[in-house]
ROFIDO-511438 format. One record per residue (C-alpha): x, y, z; residue number from 1. Coordinates in nm, 2 decimals, decimal comma, m for minus. Last residue first. Layout:
REC     east    north       up   resi
REC        X        Y        Z    NUM
...
***
This chain:
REC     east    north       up   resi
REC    15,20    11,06     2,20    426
REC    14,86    11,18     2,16    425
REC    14,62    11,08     2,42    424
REC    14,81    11,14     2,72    423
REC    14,80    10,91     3,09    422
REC    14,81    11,10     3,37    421
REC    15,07    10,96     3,59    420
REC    15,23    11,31     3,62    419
REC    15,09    11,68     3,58    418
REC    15,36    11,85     3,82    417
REC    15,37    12,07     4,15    416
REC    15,72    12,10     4,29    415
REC    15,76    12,24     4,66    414
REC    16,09    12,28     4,78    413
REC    16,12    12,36     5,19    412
REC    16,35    12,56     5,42    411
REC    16,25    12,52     5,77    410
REC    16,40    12,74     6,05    409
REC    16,38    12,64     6,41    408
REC    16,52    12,86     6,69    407
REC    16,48    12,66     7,01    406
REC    16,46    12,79     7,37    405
REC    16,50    12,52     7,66    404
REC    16,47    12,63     8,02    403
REC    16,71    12,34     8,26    402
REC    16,56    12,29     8,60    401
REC    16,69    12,47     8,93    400
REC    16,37    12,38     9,10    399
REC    16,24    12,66     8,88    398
REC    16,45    12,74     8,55    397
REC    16,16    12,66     8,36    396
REC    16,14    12,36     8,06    395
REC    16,02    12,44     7,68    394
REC    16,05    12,74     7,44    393
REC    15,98    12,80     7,07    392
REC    16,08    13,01     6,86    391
REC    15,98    12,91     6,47    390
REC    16,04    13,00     6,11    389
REC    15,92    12,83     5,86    388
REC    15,98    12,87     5,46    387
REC    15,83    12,75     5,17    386
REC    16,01    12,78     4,82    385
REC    15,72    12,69     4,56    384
REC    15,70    12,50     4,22    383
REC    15,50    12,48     3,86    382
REC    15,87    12,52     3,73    381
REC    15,79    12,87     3,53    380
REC    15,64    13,11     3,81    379
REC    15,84    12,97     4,10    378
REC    15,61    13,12     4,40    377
REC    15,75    13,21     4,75    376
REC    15,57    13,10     5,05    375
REC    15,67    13,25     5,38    374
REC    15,69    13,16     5,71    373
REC    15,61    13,25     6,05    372
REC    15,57    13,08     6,41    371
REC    15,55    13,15     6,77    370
REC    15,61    12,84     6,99    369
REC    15,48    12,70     7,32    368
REC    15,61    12,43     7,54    367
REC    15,53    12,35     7,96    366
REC    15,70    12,13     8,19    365
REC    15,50    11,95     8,40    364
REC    15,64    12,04     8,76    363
REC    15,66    11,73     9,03    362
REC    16,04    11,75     9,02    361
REC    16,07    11,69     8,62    360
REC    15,77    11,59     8,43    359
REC    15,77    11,64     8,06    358
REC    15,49    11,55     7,76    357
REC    15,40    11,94     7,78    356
REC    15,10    12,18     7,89    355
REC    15,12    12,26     7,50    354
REC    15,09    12,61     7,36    353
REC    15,10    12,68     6,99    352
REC    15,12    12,98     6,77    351
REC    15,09    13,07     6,38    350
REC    15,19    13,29     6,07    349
REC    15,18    13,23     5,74    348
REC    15,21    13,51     5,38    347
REC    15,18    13,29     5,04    346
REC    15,35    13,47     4,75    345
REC    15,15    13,58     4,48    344
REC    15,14    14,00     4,56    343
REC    15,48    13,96     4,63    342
REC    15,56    13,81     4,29    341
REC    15,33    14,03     4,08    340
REC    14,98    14,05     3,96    339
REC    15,04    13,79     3,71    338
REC    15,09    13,51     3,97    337
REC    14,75    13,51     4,00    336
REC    14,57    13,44     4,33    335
REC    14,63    13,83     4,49    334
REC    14,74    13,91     4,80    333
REC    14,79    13,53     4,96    332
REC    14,71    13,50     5,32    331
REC    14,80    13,20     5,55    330
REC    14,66    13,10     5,89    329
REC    14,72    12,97     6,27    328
REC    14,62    12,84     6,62    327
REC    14,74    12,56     6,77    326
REC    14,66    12,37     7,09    325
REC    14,85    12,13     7,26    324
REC    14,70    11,90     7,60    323
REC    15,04    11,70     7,73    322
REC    14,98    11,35     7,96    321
REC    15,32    11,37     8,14    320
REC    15,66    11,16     8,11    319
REC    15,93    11,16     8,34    318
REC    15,81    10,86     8,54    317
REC    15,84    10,62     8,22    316
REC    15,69    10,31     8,25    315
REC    15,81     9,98     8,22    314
REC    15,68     9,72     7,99    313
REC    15,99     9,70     7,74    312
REC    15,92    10,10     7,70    311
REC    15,56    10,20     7,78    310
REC    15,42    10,53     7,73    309
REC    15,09    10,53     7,91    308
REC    15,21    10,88     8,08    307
REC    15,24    10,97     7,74    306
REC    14,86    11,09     7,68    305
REC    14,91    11,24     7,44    304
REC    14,53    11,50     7,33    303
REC    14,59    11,77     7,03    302
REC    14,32    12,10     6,97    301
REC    14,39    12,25     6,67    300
REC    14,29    12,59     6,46    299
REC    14,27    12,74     6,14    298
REC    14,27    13,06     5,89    297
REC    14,26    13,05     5,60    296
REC    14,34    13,32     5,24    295
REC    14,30    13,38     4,90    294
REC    14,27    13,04     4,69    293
REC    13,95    12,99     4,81    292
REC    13,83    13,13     5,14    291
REC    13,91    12,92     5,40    290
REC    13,83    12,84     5,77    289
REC    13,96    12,57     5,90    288
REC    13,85    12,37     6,20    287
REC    14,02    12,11     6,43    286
REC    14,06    11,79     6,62    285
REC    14,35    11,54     6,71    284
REC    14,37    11,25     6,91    283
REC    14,75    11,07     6,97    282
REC    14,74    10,72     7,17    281
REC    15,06    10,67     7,36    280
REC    15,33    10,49     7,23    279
REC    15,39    10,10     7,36    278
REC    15,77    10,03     7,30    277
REC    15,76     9,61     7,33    276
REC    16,04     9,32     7,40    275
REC    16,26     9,09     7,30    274
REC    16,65     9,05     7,41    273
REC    16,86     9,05     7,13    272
REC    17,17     8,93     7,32    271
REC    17,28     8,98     7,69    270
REC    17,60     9,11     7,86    269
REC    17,75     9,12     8,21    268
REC    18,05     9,24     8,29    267
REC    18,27     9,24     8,03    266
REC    18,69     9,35     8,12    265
REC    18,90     9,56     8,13    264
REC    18,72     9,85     7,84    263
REC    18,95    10,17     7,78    262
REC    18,74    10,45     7,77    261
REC    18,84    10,78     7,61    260
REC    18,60    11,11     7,67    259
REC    18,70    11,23     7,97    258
REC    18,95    10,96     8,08    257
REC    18,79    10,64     8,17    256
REC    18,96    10,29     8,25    255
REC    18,67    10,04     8,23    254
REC    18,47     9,77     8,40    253
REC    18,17     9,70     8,14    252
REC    17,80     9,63     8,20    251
REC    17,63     9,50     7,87    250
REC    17,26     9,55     7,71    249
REC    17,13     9,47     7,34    248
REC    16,82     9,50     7,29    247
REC    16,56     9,41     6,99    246
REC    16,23     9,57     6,93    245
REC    15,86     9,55     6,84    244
REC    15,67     9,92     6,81    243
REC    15,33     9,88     6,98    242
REC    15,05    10,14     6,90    241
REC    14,78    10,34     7,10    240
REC    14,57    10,45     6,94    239
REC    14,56    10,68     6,61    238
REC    14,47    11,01     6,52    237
REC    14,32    11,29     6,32    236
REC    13,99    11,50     6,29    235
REC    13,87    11,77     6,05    234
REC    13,59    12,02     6,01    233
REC    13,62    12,23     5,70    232
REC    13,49    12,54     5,66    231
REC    13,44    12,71     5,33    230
REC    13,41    13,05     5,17    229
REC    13,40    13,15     4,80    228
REC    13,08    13,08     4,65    227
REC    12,95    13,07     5,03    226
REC    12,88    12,86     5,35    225
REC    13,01    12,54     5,21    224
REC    13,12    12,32     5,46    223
REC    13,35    12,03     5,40    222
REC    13,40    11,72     5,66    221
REC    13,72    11,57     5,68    220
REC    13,83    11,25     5,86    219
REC    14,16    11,12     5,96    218
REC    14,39    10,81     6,01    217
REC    14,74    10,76     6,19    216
REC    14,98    10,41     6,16    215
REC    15,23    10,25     6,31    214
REC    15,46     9,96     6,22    213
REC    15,74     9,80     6,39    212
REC    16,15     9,78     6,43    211
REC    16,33     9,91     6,71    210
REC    16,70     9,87     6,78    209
REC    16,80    10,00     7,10    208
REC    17,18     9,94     7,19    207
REC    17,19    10,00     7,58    206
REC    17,56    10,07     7,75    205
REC    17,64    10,04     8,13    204
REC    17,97    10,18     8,23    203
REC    18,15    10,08     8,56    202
REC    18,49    10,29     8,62    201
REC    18,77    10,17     8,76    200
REC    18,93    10,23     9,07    199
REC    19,33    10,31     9,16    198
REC    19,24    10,66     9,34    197
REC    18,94    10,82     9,48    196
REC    18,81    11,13     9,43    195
REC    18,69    11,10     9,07    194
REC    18,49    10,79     9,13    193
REC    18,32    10,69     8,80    192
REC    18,00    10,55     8,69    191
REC    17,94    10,58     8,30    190
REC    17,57    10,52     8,20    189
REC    17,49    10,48     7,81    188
REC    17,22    10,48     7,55    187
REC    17,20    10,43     7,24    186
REC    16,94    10,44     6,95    185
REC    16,91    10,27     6,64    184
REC    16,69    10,30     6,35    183
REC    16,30    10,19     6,27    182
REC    15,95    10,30     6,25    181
REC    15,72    10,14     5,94    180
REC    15,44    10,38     5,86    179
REC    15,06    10,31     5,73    178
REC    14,83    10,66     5,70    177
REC    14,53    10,67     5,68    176
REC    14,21    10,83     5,48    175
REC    13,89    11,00     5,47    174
REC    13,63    11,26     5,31    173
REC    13,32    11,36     5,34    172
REC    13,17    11,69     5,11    171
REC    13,07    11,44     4,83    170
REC    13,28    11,08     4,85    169
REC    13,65    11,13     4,89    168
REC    13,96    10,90     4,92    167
REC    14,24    10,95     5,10    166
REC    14,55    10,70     5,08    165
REC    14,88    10,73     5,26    164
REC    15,23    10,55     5,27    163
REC    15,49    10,56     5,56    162
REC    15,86    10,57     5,63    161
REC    15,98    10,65     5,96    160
REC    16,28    10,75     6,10    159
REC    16,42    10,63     6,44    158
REC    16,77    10,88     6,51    157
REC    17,07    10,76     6,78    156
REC    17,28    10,90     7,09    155
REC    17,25    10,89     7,44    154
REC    17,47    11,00     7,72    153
REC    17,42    10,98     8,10    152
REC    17,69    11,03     8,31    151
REC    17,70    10,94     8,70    150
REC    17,96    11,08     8,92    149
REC    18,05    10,94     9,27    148
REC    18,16    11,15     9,54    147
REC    18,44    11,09     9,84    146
REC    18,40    11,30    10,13    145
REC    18,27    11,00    10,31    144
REC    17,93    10,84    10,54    143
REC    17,74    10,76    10,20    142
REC    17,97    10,85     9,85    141
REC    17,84    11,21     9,74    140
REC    17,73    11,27     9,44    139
REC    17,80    11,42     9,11    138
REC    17,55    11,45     8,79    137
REC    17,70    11,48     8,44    136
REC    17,42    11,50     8,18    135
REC    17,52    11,41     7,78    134
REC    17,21    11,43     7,54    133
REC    17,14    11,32     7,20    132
REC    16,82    11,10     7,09    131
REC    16,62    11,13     6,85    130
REC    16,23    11,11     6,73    129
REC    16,07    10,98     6,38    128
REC    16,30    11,13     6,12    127
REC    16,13    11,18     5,76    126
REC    16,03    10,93     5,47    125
REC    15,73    10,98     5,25    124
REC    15,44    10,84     5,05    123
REC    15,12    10,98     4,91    122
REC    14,76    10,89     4,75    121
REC    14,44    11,09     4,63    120
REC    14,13    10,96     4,56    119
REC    13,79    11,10     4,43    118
REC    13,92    11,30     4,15    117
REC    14,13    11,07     4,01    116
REC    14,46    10,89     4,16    115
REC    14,60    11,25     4,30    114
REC    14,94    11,24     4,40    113
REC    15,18    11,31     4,68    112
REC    15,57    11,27     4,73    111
REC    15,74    11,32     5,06    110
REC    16,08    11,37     5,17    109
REC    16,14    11,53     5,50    108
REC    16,37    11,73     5,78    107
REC    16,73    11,70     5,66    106
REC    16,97    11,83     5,90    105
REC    17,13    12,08     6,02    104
REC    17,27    12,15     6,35    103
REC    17,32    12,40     6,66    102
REC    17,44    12,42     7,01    101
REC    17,40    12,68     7,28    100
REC    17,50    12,73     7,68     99
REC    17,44    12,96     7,92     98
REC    17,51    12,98     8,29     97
REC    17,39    13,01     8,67     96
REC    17,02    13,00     8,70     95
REC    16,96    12,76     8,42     94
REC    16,96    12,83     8,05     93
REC    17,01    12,58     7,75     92
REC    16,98    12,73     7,40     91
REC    16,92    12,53     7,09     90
REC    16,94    12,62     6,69     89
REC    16,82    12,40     6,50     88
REC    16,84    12,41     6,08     87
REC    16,62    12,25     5,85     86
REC    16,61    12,06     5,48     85
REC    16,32    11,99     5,33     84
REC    16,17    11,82     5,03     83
REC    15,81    11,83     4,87     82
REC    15,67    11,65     4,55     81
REC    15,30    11,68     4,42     80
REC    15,15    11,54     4,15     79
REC    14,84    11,80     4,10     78
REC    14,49    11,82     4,18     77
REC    14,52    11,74     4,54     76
REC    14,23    11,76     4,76     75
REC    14,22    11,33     4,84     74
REC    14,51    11,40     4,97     73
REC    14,39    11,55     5,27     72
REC    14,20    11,27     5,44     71
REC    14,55    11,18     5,53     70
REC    14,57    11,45     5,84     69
REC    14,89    11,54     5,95     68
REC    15,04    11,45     5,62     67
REC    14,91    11,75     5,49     66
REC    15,07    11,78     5,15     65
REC    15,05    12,13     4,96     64
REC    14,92    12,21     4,61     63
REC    14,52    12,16     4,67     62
REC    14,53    12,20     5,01     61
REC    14,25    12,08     5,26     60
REC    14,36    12,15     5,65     59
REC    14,11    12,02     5,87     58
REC    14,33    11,82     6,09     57
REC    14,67    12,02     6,03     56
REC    14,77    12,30     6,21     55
REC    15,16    12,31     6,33     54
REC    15,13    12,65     6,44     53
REC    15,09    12,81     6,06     52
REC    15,49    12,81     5,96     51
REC    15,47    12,47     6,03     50
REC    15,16    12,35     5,79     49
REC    15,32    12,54     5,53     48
REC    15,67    12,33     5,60     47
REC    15,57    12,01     5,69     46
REC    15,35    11,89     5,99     45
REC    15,52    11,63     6,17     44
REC    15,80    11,76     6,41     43
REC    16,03    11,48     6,51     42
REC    15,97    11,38     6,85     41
REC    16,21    11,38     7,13     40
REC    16,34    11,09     7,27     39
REC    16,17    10,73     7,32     38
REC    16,05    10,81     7,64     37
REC    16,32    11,09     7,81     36
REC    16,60    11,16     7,74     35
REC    16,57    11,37     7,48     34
REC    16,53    11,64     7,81     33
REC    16,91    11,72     7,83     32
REC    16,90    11,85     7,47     31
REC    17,23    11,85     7,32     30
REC    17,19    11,96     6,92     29
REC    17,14    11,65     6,66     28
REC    17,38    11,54     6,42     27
REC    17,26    11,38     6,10     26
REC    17,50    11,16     5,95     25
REC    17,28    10,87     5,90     24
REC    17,06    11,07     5,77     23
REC    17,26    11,26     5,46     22
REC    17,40    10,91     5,33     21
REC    17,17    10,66     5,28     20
REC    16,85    10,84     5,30     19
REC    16,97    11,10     5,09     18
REC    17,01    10,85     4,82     17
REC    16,69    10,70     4,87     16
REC    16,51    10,99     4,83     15
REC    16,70    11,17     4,52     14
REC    16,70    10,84     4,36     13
REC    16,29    10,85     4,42     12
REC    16,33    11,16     4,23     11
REC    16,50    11,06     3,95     10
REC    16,28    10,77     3,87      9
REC    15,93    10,97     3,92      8
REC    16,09    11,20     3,69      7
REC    16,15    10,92     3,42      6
REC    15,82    10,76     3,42      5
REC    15,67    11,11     3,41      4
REC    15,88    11,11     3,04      3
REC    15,78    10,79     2,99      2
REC    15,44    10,88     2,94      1
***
C-alpha cells in the first residue's frame, strides 16, 4: 500500500510544481479576437477526445478520462493519470499581409480513479481562457489632419481546478464536475497623438482578478445492441454561472515611446471594486457508437449562448450565440498488444463546425477544425502517448476582418495503474 501512497505523492508534486512555475510563464500567440468576453477558451476535451472533433457527451472509456462528460468515470477500471503539453501555431490574414506567431505551453493535468465498480472519481488543473492581443487603430482628430491612435493590449491566463464524481447504477449513469476559476488578466488602452507635438499620452489600465466556482454535470445511458456493440446516449452541461471578482482600474498621463511609458502623473484610480462575470449556459448532447475495445464512432451537438455573457453587468456586443457540432471516431487493428505495435495503436480522426461566439461588423464569425491523432501503446508501463493534431480556422477577411488559422498539436502521457486497491498479502 505504500507503495500507491508513494506514486500518488510524486505525482501530485509533478502537478503542483508545474503549476507554479510552467503556467505562470505561459506565453500565448497574438490573437486580435481574445478580446473579447473573458478571452478565448481553453479547449476541454483532452488529448483522445481532441484528436476525435472534440466529442465527448457519450464517450465511455475505460483507460481514457472524459472530462467533458463526468458520468464517464464511473467506466474506469484502472487509476488513471494524464498530462499534456501543446504547441500553437497562429496565422493572421487580411487582404493586405500575413502574420504568424507561435507558443508552447502546458495544456492539462488530470488524475482519474475508479472507487469500486459503481463509482468512479477525478481531479485536474488546466487553463480556463486567455488573453493576449495588441490592436493599433488610428483616427482622425474631428475638423483636423491630426489623428489619434488607440491601442488595445491585453495580457493574462484564468485556470481552473476542478474535482469529479460519476457513479453508476445498471446501464444509467451520472456525475459533475465542481471547478474553482481564478488568475489575472489585464487589459490596457494607450491614447496617443502621433501628429501633434508636446502632448501626452492617456492610458487606461484594468487588473482583472477573478475568483469563483463553476461547475458541469452529465448523464449516460448504455445500449446494448450486441455481444460486442453498444451505443451510448450522453448529455452534458451546466447554467449559467457567476464568477465573483475584484478590479482594479486607473487612467494615467504618460510619456510613450513604442513600447516604454513613462507615467506623469495618476489620473483616476479605484481599489477592488466588486462585481460579477455571468458565463453563458453550455448544453451538450451526443451518441457513440462502439464496438468493444476495437473501434467508435461519435457525434456532438453544443448550444453558448454568449450573447448573455455578462462582465460586471454589462454586455458584450462582440459576442454571438454559437451552435458546434462534432463528428469523430477511433480504430484499433487488433486489441492485443501481442499482434504488434501498429496493429495496437489507437487510429482518431474528427471534424467540428461552429456558427461561432464572434460578432464583428454584423457578421458571426464562423470556426471549424479537421482533426487527427494517434495513440501509441507502452507495452511494459501500462501507459499511452496520445497525440492530436488540429487545423482549425475562424474569422473572414470580409469587411476587411482578420481570418484566423491555428495549427494545434497535442502531445499527451497516459499512465494506467492498479492504485488505492487495497492487497491482501503485504
Amino acid at each position: 500500500m505504500s507503495a500507491y501512497i508513494n506514486k500518488t505523492f510524486f505525482l501530485f508534486i509533478i502537478f503542483f510544481s508545474l503549476h507554479n512555475k510552467s503556467f505562470a510563464q505561459i506565453k500565448q500567440v497574438n490573437s486580435p479576437y481574445s478580446i473579447s468576453g473573458i478571452g478565448d477558451i481553453h479547449p476541454i476535451p483532452f488529448a483522445f477526445n481532441r484528436a476525435m472533433g472534440g466529442v465527448g457527451a457519450a464517450l465511455r472509456t475505460t483507460l481514457n478520462i472524459n472530462n467533458v462528460n463526468p458520468a464517464s468515470y464511473s467506466a474506469l477500471q484502472l487509476t488513471t493519470f494524464e498530462l499534456a503539453l501543446q504547441a500553437n501555431s497562429l496565422w493572421l490574414n487580411t487582404n493586405t499581409q500575413t502574420k504568424n506567431t507561435a507558443t508552447g505551453s502546458l495544456s492539462y493535468l488530470a488524475l482519474a480513479f475508479p472507487v469500486n465498480k459503481y463509482w468512479g472519481a477525478g481531479l485536474g488543473l488546466m487553463p480556463y481562457s486567455y488573453l493576449h492581443y495588441d490592436i493599433t487603430t488610428p483616427r482622425n482628430l474631428l475638423q483636423t489632419e491630426d489623428t489619434v491612435q488607440y491601442r488595445f493590449l491585453g495580457s493574462g491566463q484564468l485556470y481552473q481546478f476542478y474535482i469529479g464524481n460519476g457513479v453508476k447504477y445498471k446501464a444509467f449513469s451520472a456525475g459533475v464536475n465542481v471547478g474553482y476559476i481564478f488568475g489575472t488578466q489585464t487589459r490596457q488602452l494607450r491614447q496617443t497623438f502621433p501628429t501633434i507635438d508636446n502632448t501626452f499620452s492617456n492610458i487606461r489600465t484594468q487588473d482583472i482578478f477573478p475568483r469563483g466556482f463553476n461547475w458541469n454535470a452529465g448523464l449516460q445511458y448504455e445500449f446494448t445492441l450486441t455481444k460486442k456493440l453498444n451505443l451510448v446516449w450522453g448529455a452534458a452541461g451546466n447554467t449559467a454561472i457567476n464568477i465573483n471578482s475584484t478590479q482594479n482600474t486607473r487612467w494615467e498621463r504618460a510619456q510613450v515611446a513604442g513600447d516604454r511609458v513613462s507615467v506623469v502623473d495618476t489620473l483616476y484610480l479605484t481599489d477592488d471594486e466588486k462585481g460579477k462575470i455571468t458565463l453563458p449556459l453550455k448544453l451538450t448532447t451526443g451518441l457513440s457508437l462502439q464496438s468493444k475495445s476495437q473501434w467508435l464512432i461519435s457525434a456532438d451537438v453544443s448550444w453558448e449562448p454568449w450573447q448573455t455573457f455578462r462582465f460586471y453587468n454589462q454586455p458584450d456586443a462582440s459576442l454571438a450565440n454559437s451552435l458546434r457540432v462534432a463528428v469523430g471516431g477511433s480504430i484499433i487493428p487488433s486489441s492485443r498488444l501481442a499482434g504488434g505495435f501498429w496493429e495496437a495503436a489507437a487510429y482518431n480522426a474528427g471534424f467540428y463546425y461552429a456558427t461561432g461566439r464572434l460578432n464583428r461588423q454584423n457578421l458571426q464569425l464562423p470556426e471549424w477544425g479537421i482533426t487527427v491523432g494517434m495513440g501509441m501503446p507502452l507495452k511494459r508501463v501500462r501507459s499511452r502517448l496520445n497525440f492530436a493534431f488540429e487545423l482549425g480556422q475562424r474569422g473572414t477577411l470580409q469587411n476587411d476582418l482578420i481570418k484566423e488559422t491555428s495549427l494545434l498539436a497535442t502531445f499527451g502521457f497516459t499512465l494506467n495503474d492498479r492504485w488505492f486497491i487495497k492487497r491482501k498479502y503485504d
